[in-house]
C-alpha positions in Angstrom: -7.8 -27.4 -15.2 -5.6 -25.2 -17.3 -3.5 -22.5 -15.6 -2.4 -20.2 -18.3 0.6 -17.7 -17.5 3.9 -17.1 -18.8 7.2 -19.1 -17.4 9.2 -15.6 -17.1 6.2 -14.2 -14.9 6.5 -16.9 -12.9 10.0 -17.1 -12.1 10.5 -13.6 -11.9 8.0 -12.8 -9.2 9.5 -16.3 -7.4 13.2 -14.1 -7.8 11.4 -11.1 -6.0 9.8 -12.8 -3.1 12.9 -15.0 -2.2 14.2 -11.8 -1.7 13.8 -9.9 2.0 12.7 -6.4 1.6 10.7 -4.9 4.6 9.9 -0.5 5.3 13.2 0.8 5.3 14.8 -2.4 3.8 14.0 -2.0 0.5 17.6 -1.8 -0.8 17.9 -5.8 -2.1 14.5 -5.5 -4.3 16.1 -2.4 -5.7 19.1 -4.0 -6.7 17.5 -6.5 -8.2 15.2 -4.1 -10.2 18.1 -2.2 -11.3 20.1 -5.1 -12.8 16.6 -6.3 -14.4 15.7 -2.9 -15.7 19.4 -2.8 -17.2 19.2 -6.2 -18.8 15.7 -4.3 -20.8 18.4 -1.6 -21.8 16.5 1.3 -19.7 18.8 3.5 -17.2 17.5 3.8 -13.7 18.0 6.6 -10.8 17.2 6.4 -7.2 15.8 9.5 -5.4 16.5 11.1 -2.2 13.6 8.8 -0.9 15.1 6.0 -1.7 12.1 5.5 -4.8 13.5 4.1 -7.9 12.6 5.7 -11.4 12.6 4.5 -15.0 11.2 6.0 -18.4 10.1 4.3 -21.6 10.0 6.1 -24.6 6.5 6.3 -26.3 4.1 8.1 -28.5 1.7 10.4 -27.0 0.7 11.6 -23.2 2.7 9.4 -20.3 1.7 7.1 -18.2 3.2 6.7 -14.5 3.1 2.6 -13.9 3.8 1.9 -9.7 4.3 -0.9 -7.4 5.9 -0.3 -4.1 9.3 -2.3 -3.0 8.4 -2.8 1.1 6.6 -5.6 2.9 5.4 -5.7 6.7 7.3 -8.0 9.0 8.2 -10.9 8.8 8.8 -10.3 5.3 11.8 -12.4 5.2 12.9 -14.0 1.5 12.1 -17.4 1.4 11.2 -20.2 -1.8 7.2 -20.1 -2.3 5.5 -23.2 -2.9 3.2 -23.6 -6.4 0.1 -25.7 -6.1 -2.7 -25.8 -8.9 -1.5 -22.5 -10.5 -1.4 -20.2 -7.2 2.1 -19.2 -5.1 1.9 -19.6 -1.7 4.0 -18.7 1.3 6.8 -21.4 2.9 4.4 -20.3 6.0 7.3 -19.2 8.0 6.6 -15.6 6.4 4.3 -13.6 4.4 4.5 -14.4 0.9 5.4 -10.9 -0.2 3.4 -10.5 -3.3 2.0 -7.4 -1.4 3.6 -6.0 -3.6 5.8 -8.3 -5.6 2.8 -8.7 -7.7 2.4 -5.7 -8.7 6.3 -5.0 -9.9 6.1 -8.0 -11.4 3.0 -6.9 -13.9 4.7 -3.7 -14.8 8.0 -5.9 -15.6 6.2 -8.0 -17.9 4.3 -5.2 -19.4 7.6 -3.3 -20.2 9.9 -6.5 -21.1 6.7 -7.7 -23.7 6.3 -4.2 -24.8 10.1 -4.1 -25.7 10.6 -7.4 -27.1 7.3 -7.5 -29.2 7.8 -3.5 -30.5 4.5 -2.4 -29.1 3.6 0.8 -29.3 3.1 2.2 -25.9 2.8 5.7 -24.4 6.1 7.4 -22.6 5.9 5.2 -19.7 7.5 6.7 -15.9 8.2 3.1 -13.9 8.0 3.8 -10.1 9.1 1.4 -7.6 8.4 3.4 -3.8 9.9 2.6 -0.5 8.2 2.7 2.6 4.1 2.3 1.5 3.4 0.3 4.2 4.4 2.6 7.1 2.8 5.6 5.6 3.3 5.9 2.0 6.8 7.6 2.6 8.2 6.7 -0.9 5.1 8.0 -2.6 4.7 11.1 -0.8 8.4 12.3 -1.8 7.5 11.8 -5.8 7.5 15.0 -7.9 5.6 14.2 -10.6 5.8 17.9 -11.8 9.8 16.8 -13.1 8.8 13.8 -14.8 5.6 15.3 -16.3 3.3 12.7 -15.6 -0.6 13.3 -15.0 -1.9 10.0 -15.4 -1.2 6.6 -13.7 -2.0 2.9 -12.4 -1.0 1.7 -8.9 -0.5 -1.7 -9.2 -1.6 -3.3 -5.4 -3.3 -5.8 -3.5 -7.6 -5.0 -2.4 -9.6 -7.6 -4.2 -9.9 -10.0 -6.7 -7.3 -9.3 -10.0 -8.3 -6.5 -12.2 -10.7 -4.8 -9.6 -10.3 -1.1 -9.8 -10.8 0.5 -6.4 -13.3 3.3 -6.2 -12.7 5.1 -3.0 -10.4 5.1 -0.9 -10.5 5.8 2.6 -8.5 8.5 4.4 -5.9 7.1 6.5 -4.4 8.9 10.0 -2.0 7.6 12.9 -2.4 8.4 16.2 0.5 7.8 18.9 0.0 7.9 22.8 2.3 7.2 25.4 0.9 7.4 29.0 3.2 7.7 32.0 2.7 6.9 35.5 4.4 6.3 38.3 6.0 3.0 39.2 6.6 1.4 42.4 6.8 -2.3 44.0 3.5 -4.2 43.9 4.2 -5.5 47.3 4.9 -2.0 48.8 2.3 0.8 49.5 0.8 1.6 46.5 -1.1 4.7 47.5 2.0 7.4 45.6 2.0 4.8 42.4 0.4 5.5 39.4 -0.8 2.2 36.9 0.2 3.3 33.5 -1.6 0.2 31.9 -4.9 0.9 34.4 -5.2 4.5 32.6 -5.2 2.7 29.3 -7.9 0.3 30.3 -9.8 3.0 31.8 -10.0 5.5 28.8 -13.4 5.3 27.1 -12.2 6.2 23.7 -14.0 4.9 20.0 -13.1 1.7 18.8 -13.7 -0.8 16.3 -16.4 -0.5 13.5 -18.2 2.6 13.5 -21.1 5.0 11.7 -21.9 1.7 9.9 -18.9 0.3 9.1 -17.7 4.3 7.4 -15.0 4.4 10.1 -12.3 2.2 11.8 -10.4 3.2 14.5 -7.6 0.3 15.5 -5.0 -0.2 18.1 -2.2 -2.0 16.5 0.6 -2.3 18.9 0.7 -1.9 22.8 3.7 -1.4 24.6 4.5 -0.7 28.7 6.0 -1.7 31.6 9.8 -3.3 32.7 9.4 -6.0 34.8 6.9 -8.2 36.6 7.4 -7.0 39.9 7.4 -3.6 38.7 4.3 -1.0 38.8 4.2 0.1 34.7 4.8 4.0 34.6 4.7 4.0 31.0 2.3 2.2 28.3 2.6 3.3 24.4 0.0 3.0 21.6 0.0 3.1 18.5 -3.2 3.5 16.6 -4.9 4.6 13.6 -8.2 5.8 11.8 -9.4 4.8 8.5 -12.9 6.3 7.0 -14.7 7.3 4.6 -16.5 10.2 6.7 -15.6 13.5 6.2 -12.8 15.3 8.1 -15.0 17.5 10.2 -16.2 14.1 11.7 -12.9 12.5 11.9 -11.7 15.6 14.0 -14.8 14.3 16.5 -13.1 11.0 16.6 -9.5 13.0 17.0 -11.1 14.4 20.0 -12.8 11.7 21.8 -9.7 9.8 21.7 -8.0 12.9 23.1 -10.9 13.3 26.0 -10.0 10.2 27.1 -7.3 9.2 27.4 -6.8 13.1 29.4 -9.8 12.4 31.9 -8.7 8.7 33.1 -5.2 10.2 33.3 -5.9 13.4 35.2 -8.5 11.0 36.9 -6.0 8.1 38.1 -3.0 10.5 38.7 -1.2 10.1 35.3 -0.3 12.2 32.0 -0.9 11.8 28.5 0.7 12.7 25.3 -0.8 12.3 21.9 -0.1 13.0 19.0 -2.1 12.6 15.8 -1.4 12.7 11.6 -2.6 12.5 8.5 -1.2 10.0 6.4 -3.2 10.7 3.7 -6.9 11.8 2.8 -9.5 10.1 1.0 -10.5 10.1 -2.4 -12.8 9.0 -5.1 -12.3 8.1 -8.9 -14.8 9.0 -11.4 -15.0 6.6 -14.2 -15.2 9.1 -16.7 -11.4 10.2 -16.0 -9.3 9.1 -19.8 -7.6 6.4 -18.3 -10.0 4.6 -16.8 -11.8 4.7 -19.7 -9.3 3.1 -21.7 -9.4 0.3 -19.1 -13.2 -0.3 -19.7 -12.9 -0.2 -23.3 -10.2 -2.7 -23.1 -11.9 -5.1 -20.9 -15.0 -4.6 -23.1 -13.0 -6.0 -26.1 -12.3 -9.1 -25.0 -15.7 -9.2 -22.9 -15.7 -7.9 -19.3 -17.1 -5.1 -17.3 -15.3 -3.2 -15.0 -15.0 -3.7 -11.8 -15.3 -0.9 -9.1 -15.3 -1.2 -5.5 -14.3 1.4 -2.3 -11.7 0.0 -0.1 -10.0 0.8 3.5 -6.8 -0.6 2.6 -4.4 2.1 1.9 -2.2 2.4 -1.4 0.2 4.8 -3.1 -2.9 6.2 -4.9 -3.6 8.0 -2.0 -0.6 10.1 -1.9 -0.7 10.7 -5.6 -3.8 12.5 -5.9 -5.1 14.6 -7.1 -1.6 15.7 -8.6 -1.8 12.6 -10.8 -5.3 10.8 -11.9 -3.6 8.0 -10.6 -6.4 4.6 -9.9 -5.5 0.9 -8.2 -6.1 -1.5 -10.0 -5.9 -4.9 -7.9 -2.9 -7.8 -8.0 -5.8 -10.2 -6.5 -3.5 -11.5 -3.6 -5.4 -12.5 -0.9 -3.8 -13.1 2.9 -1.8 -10.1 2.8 0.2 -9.7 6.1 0.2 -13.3 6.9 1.6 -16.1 6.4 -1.3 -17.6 4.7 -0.8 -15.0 1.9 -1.3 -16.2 -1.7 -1.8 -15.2 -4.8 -2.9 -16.8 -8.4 -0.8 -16.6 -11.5 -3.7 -16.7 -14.4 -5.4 -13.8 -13.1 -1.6 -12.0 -12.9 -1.2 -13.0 -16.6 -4.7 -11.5 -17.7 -3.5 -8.3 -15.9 -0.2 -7.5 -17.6 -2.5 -8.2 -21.2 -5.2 -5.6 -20.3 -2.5 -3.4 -19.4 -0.5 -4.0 -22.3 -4.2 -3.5 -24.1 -4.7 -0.1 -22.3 -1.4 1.5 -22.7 -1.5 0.6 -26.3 -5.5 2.5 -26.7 -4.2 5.4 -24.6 -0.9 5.6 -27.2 -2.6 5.5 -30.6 -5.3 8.3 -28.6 -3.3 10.6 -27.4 -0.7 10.5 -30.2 -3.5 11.4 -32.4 -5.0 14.1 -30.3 -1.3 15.7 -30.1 -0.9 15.5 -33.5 -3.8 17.3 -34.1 
């Protein structure tokens, strides 16, 4: 079986992932971006985010191109192993092609566009910090100053090439319950069982409204010691869903309720506190850009690809200021260590891409011109 994808893509995504670059740690990948941008002769600046922005010149309306720099935890650099045309983790860490793929498609796009002389649109390269606790990065870009209106997110949700439809609105919620702590061998009649609160609170969880809402609890943390009563649990949580927010305040509040009545109930307190990351959103396919996509995939034989998603992306934070659409990396495993991620379909991604910018040049340069 033929595996067909270009050495440099290759090694350069194998540069990025044996690099470690977790939320707040994404100073190594920048580097590395920097001194690779540089080597394409484009100047680079970081902004008070910690985001780092490029610009290609072009003909006609600009395009913003963006892959975020951050992985979860592990995310430690490490040498991936290739077997049969796919990149996998060492299996001591996630692979970190969530989202080394995706910087790696809009470094190929640009290096080909450059070294081949293809005409592209003004292109705005943005490489965020700090998508994966909260879009951070993405949040803090002004795409006002850089006059951008259009973009592609380049990020992981399905098979390569699959554009994500809807996206799900994404909110946090934090609670730390206290008690009051005390020896388990001693009276316990003036204690107060931080972690029995927590088990006792009836609150919405799981898969809910047919599978239209999520509520999670990602990370539990309480108590001192063994022989110690817990007088403090904390929890971090979150809601992702496609209802609308009047019905995501109804989840806000039954997660408030209780957690408040098995506190006041057992003797405890409660404090939470909720946020919106980011709400949800839906593409149309009629919007330019993604047209251009479909007419490109249509040359060369394919139909686009649309499907909604909970997983979270810098699209999210972008609109509705920028008609900005994900279009998928195809890795598979993200936030594991069985993460992978196949090379052909990465290759066929940078060509559309190359394909589109190159239709939505020769369009928009003629509508501007006219």
């Amino acid at each position: 079986m033929m595996f067909i994808y270009a050495d440099q893509l290759y090694h350069t995504l194998v540069n990025l992932v044996r690099i470690p670059s977790t939320s707040g740690q994404e100073q190594y990948v920048r580097g590395y971006l920097e001194q690779y941008l540089d080597s394409l002769g484009l100047s680079t600046q970081v902004d008070d985010h910690g985001n780092l922005i490029a610009t290609v010149e072009g003909k006609g309306t600009p395009v913003l191109l963006n892959a975020h720099m951050d992985r979860v935890a592990p995310g430690l650099g490490h040498t991936p192993i290739l077997q049969d045309g796919v990149l996998y983790s060492d299996g001591k860490t996630n692979l970190g092609a969530d989202d080394a793929a995706g910087i790696v498609i809009i470094l190929e796009v640009v290096r080909r566009a450059l070294e081949q002389q293809l005409q592209l649109p003004p292109l705005v390269l943005l490489f965020t910090v700090q998508e994966e606790c909260g879009l951070c990065g993405a949040h803090g870009f002004d795409a006002t100053r850089w006059q951008v209106e259009d973009g592609i997110v380049f990020d992981n949700a399905f098979e390569a090439g699959v554009v994500v439809s809807k996206g799900a609105a994404y909110e946090t919620f934090d609670v730390t319950i206290t008690g009051k702590s005390g020896h388990p061998g001693q009276d316990l009649t003036s204690t107060v069982n931080a972690i029995d609160i927590f088990r006792q609170a009836q609150f919405p969880l799981g898969s809910l409204a047919l599978d239209q809402t999520r509520i999670n609890i990602g990370k539990i943390s309480g108590g001192h010691a063994r022989n110690a009563i817990p007088d403090m649990v904390k929890i971090e949580g979150e809601i992702r869903s496609f209802e609308s927010a009047e019905i995501r305040q109804r989840y806000r509040l039954q997660i408030q309720e209780a957690f408040e009545e098995a506190a006041q109930r057992l003797g405890g307190r409660v404090e939470i506190d909720f946020k919106v990351q980011h709400e949800g959103y839906s593409i149309s396919p009629d919007e330019p850009l993604l047209t251009m996509y479909q007419i490109a995939l249509s040359q060369r034989g394919e139909t686009l690809s649309m499907k909604p998603t909970f997983i979270g992306s810098d699209t999210g934070s972008f609109r509705p200021a920028i008609r900005a659409f994900t279009v998928s990396t195809g890795v598979v495993g993200e936030h594991t260590v069985e993460e992978h991620v196949a090379l052909a379909p990465l290759e066929q991604t940078v060509v559309d891409t190359l394909h589109v910018l190159h239709l939505w040049s020769t369009q928009t340069a003629q509508t501007t011109a006219e």
